[in-house]
C-alpha positions as CSV (number, residue, x, y, z in Angstrom):
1,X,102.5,-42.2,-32.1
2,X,102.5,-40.9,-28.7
3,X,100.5,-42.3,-26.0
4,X,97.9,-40.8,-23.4
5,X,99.5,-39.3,-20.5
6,X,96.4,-39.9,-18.8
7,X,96.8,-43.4,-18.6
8,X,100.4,-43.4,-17.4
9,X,101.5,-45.8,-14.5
10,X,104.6,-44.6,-14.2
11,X,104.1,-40.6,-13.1
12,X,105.9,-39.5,-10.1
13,X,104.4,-39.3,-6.8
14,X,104.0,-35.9,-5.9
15,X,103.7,-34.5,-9.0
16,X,100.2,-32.5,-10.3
17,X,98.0,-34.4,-12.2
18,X,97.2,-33.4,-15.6
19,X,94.2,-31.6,-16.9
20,X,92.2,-33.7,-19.3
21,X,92.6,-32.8,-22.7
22,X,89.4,-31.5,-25.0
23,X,88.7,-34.8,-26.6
24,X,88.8,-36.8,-23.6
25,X,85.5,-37.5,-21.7
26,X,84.7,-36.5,-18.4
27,X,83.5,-39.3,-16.6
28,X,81.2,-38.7,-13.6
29,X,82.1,-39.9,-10.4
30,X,79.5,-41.4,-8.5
31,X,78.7,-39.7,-4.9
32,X,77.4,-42.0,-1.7
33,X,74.2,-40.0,-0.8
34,X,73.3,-38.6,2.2
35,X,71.3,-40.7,4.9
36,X,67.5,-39.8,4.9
37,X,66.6,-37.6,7.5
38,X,64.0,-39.6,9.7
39,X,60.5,-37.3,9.5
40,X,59.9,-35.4,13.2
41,X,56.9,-36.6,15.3
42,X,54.7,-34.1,15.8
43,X,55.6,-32.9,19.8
44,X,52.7,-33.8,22.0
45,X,52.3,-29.9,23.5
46,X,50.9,-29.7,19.8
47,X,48.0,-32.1,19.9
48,X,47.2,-30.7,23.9
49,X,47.0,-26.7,22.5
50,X,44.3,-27.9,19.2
51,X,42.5,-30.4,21.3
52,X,42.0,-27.0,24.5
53,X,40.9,-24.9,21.4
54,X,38.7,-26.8,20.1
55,X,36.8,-27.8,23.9
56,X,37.1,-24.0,24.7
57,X,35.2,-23.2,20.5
58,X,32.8,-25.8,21.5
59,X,32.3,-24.3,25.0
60,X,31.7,-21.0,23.6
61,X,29.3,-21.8,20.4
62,X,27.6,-24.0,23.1
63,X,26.8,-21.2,25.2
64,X,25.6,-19.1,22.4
65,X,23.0,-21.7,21.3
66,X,22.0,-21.9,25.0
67,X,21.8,-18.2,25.2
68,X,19.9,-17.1,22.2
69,X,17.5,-20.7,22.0
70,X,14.2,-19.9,21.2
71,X,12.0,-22.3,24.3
72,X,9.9,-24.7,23.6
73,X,6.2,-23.1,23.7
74,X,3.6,-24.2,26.7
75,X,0.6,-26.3,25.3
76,X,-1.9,-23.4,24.2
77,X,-0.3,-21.5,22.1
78,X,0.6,-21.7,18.2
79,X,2.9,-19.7,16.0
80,X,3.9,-19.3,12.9
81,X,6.3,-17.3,10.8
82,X,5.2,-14.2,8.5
83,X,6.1,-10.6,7.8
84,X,5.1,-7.8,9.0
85,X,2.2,-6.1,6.1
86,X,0.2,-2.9,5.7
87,X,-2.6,-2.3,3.7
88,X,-1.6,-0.5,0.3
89,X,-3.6,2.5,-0.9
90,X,-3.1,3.7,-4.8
91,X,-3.9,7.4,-4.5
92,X,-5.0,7.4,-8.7
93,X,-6.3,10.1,-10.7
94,X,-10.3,10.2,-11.7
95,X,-10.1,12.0,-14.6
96,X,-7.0,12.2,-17.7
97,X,-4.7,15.5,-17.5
98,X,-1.1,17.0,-16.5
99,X,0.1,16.6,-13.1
100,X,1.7,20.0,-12.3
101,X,2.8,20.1,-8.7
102,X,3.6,17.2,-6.5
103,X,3.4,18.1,-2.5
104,X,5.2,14.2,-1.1
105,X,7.8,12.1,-2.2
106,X,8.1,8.3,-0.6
107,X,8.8,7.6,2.9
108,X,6.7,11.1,4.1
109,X,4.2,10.4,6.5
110,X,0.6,12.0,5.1
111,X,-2.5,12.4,7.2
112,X,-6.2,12.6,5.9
113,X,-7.6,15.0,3.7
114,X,-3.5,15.9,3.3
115,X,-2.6,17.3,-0.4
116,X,-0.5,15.1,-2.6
117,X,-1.0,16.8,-5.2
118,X,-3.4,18.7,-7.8
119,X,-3.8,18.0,-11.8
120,X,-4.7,21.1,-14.2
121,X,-8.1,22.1,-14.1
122,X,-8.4,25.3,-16.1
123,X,-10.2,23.4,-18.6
124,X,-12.9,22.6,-16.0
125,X,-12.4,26.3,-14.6
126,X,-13.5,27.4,-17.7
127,X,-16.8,24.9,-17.5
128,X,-17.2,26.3,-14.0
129,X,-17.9,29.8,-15.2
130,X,-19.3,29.1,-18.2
131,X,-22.4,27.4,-15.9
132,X,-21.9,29.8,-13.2
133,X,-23.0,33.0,-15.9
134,X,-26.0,30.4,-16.8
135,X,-26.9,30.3,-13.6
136,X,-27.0,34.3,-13.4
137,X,-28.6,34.7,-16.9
138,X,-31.4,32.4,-15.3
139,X,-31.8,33.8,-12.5
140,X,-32.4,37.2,-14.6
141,X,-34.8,35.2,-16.5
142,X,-36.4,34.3,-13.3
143,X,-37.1,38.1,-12.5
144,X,-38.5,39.0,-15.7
145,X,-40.8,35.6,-15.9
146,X,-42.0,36.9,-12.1
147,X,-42.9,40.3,-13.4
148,X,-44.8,39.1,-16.4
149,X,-46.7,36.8,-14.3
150,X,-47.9,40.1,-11.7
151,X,-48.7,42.0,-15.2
152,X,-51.0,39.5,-16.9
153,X,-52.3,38.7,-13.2
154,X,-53.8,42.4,-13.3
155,X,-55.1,42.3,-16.9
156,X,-56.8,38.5,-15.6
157,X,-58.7,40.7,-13.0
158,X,-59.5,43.5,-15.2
159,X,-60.8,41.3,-17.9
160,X,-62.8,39.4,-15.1
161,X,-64.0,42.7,-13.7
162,X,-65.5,43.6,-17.3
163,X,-67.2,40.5,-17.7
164,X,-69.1,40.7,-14.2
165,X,-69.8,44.4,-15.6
166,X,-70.9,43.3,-19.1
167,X,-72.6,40.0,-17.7
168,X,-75.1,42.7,-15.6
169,X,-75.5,45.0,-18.3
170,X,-76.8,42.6,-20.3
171,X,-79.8,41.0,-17.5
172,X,-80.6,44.3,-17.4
173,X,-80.7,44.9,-20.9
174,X,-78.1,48.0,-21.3
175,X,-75.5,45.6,-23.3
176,X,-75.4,43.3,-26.4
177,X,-74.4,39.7,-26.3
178,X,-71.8,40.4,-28.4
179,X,-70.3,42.9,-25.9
180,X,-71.0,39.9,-23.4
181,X,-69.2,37.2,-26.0
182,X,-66.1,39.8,-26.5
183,X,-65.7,40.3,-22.6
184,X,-66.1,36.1,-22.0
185,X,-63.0,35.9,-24.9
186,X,-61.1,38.5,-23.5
187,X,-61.5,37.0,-19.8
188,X,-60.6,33.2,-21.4
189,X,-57.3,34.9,-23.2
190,X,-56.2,36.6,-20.2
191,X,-56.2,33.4,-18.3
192,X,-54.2,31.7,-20.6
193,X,-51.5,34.5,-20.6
194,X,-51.2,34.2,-17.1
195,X,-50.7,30.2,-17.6
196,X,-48.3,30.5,-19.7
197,X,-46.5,33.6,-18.0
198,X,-46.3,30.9,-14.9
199,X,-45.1,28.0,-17.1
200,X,-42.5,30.8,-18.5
201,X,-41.0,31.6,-14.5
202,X,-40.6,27.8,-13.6
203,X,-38.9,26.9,-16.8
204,X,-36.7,30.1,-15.6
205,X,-36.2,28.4,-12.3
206,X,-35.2,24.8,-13.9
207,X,-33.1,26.4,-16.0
208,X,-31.3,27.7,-12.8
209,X,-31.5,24.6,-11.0
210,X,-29.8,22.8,-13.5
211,X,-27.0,25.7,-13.9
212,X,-26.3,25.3,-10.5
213,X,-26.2,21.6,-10.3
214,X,-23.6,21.7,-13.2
215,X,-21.4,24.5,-11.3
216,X,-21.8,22.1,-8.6
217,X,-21.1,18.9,-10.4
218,X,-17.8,21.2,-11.9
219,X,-16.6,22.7,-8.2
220,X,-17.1,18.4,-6.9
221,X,-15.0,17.6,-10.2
222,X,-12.1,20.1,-9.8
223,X,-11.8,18.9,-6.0
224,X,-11.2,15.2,-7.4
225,X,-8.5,16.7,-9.2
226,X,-6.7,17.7,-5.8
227,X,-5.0,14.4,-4.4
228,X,-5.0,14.2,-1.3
229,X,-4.4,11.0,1.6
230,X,-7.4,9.6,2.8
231,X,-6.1,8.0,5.9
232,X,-2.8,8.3,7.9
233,X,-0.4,6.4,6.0
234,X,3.2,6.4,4.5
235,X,4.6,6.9,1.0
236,X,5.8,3.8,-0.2
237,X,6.4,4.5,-3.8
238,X,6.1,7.9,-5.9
239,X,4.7,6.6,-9.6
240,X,4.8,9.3,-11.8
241,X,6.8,13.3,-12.4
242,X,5.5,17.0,-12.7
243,X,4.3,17.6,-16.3
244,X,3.4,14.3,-16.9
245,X,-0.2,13.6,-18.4
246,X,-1.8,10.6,-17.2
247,X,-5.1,8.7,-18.2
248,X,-8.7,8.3,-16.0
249,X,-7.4,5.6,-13.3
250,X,-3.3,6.9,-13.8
251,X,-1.2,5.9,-10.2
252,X,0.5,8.8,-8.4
253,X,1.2,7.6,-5.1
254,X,0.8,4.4,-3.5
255,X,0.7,4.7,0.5
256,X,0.9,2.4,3.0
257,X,-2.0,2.2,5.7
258,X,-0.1,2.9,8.4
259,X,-3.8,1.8,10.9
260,X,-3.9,-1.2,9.5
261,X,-0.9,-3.4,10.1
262,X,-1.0,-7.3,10.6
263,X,0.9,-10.6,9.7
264,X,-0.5,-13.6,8.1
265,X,1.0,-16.7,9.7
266,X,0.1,-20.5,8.2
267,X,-1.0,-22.4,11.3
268,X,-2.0,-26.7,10.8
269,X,-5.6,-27.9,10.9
270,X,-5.6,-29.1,14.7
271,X,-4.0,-25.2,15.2
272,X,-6.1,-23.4,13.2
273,X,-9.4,-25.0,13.8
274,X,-9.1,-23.9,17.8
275,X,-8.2,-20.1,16.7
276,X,-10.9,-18.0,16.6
277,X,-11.2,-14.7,15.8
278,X,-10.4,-11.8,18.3
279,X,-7.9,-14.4,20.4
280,X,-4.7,-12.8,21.7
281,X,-1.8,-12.5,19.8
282,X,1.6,-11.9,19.8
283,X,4.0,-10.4,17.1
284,X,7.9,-10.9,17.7
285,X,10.0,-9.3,14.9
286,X,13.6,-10.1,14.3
287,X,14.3,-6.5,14.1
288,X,13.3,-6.3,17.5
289,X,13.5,-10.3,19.2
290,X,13.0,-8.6,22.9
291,X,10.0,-6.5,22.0
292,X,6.7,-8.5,21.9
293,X,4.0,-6.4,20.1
294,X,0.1,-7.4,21.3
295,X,-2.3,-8.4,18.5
296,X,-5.4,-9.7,18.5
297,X,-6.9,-12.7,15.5
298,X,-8.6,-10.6,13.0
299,X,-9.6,-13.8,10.3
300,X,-9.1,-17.1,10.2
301,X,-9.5,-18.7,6.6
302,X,-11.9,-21.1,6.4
303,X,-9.7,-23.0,3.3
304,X,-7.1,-24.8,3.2
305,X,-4.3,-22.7,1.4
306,X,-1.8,-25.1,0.0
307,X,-3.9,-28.0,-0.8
308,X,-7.2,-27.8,-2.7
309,X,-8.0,-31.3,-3.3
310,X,-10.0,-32.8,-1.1
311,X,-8.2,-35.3,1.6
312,X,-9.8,-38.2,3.0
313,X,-7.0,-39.9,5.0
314,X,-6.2,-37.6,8.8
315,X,-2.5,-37.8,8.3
316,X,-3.3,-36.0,5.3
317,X,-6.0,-33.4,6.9
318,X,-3.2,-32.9,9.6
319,X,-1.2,-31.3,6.9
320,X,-3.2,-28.9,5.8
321,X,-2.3,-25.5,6.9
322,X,-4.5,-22.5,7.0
323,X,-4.3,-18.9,7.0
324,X,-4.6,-16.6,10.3
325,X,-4.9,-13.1,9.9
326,X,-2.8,-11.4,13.5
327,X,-3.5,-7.7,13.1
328,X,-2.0,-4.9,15.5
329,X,-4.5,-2.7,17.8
330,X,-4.8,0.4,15.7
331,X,-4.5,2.8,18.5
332,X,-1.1,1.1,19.4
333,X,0.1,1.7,15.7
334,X,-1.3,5.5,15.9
335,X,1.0,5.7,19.0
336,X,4.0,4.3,17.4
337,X,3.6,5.5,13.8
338,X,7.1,6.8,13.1
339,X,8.3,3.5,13.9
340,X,5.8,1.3,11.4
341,X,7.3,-0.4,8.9
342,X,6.1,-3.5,6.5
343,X,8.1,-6.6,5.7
344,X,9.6,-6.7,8.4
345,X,10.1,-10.5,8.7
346,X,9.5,-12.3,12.1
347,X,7.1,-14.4,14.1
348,X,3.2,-15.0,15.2
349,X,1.8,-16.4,18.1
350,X,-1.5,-17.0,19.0
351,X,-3.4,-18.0,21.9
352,X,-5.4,-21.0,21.7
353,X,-6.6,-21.4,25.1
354,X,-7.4,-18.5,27.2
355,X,-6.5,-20.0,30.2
356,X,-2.8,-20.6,29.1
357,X,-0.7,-17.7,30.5
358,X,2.1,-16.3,28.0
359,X,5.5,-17.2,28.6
360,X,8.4,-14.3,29.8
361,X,9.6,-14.1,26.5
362,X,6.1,-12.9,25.0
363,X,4.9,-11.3,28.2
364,X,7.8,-8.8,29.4
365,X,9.0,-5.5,27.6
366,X,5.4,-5.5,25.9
367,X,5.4,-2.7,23.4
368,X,2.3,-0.3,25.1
C-alpha cells in the first residue's frame, strides 16, 4: 500500500512539486478581492455647461413666444375662429341622357355662361324637326285657308248681287218668289262658306302657333342640355365620366362661388348682441398671419347655436354663443380670384364699436 505523495512532509526543498493525479480533487483557492472602486463625482464644469443650456433654450423659446404672441385685443372688437368658405354650386343635369364631352376638370376656373359640358340631344334634334316641318306644313295650310277665304268672299258678293237683282225683279213683277227664295238660300249658303273658310285659316294659324312654340320649347330644351357655369367660380369636384348616362337631377360638376366668400365665427351673447350687420370686419388666415383681409358682417343669427333650451339664469345666457356671418367684398375677391381658396382655417374679427380704431396687426399690409 503506498501512500499519497501529495501529502508528503518530507519532500526536498527545491524540488518541483508534483502534478495532482486524476482522482485527486482540485480544491479552489480562495482569492482576496479587489478594493471597490469609489464612484466619480460628477465634475462641477458639468452641472455649469447643462444649467447655461438650459437658461440660453429658455431664453430662446422665450423670445419666440414674445415674438409671434398674438396681443391682447382693445375693448371694441370681437373675434372668433372659423374657416375660410365659398358657396357651393351643383351644376346638375335637367333631363336623363349620356354625357359625351366634358370641357373642365377640378381646380379650372369657369366664368358665366362658360361650357362645362353638353349631354346627347339627337333624340330632341329629331323632335326639333319633326315640329319645325309642322310648322311649315301649317304655314302652307295657312295659304290655302287665305285663298279659300278671298274665293268664297267673291261668290258671298255675287250671291248678294243676285239677290238685290232678284229682290227688284220681283217689286216690279218680272220675277217669281221662288226665284227670290232660291237667291235668299244661295246668299245665306255663301255666308256660311265664307265662315267657315275663316274658321278654316285661324285653325291654320293655331296650328302654327303651336308648332312653333314646340320648336321653341325643343331649341330651350336642347340648350339645358349644354352645361355651362353660371357665375365665376372654381371646380371643386368633377362627379361623373364621358359616356356615362345619368338621371333628371344627375351631378356633373360642383363649383365653388368664387364671389361669395365669408367665415362664420361663434361670437358670445354680450358679443353678438352689439354686432350688427354691415360692421367692419377683419379676416386673418393662418396661411397668410400678416395679411389682414377687409370684410364686412353680412348676418348675425338671431338663435343661439349650441344651446336650444331656454336659459333663465345670466351666467347661463352669457354662454350662449351665436353665429356671425364675415363675408369678403366681392369686388376684392373678383381682384384676387386666382388666389381664393375655401377651408382655409384662421380667424374673425369684428368691429363692435365704430369708434374703436383697429390695431397694427389688423390695420397694416391690408389686402386691397
Amino acid at each position: 500500500m503506498g501512500s499519497d505523495p501529495t501529502v508528503r512532509n518530507d519532500q526536498p526543498k527545491g524540488t518541483a512539486e508534483p502534478l495532482p493525479t486524476a482522482g485527486t480533487a482540485l480544491v479552489a483557492q480562495k482569492r482576496p478581492l479587489p478594493a471597490k472602486i469609489p464612484a466619480r463625482k460628477p465634475h462641477r464644469k458639468n452641472w455649469a455647461f447643462l444649467l447655461l443650456a438650459f437658461i440660453i433654450a429658455g431664453g430662446i423659446g422665450g423670445a419666440y413666444w414674445w415674438t409671434h404672441r398674438v396681443p391682447p385685443l382693445p375693448p371694441g372688437i370681437a373675434s372668433g375662429n372659423g374657416r375660410l368658405e365659398a358657396d357651393e354650386i351643383d351644376i346638375q343635369t335637367k333631363f336623363p341622357g349620356r354625357i359625351p364631352k366634358l370641357f373642365a376638370d377640378e381646380g379650372d376656373l369657369v366664368k358665366p355662361g362658360q361650357t362645362l359640358a353638353i349631354m346627347d340631344t339627337r333624340d330632341l334634334a329629331a323632335q326639333l324637326n319633326a315640329a319645325e316641318s309642322q310648322a311649315a306644313l301649317s304655314e302652307k295650310a295657312i295659304d290655302e285657308a287665305k285663298s279659300n277665304v278671298e274665293q268664297l268672299t267673291t261668290q258671298l258678293k255675287l250671291a248678294q248681287q243676285e239677290f238685290d237683282r232678284t229682290q227688284d225683279l220681283v217689286k216690279r213683277g218680272f220675277a217669281t218668289h221662288e226665284l227670290f227664295d232660291q237667291r235668299s238660300q244661295q246668299l245665306s249658303a255663301a255666308k256660311a262658306a265664307l265662315l267657315a273658310g275663316q274658321a278654316r285659316e285661324l285653325q291654320a294659324q293655331h296650328a302654327l302657333d303651336a308648332a312653333n312654340h314646340n320648336a321653341e320649347l325643343l331649341k330651350v330644351n336642347i340648350a339645358d342640355n349644354t352645361l355651362v357655369a353660371p357665375r365665376d367660380g372654381r371646380i371643386q369636384y368633377r362627379l361623373t365620366n364621358v359616356g356615362e348616362v345619368l338621371g333628371a337631377g344627375g351631378k356633373v360638376f360642383t363649383m365653388l362661388d368664387i364671389g361669395y366668400v365669408y367665415m362664420d365665427i361663434y361670437l358670445p351673447t354680450p358679443d353678438a348682441g352689439k354686432t350688427k350687420v354691415g360692421a367692419d370686419a377683419r379676416i386673418l388666415l393662418d396661411a397668410y398671419p400678416d395679411r389682414p383681409i377687409p370684410a364686412h358682417v353680412s348676418f348675425v343669427a338671431t338663435q343661439n347655436q349650441f344651446d336650444p333650451k331656454v336659459v333663465e339664469t345670466k351666467s347661463e345666457r352669457d354662454k350662449l354663443m351665436f353665429r356671425v356671418r364675415v363675408r369678403i367684398n366681392p369686388n376684392l375677391l373678383k381682384a384676387h380670384e386666382e388666389s381664393v381658396r375655401s377651408g382655409l382655417p384662421g380667424m374673425g374679427y369684428v368691429l363692435l364699436d365704430p369708434k374703436t380704431p383697429w390695431p397694427p396687426m389688423l390695420q397694416n399690409n391690408l389686402v386691397q
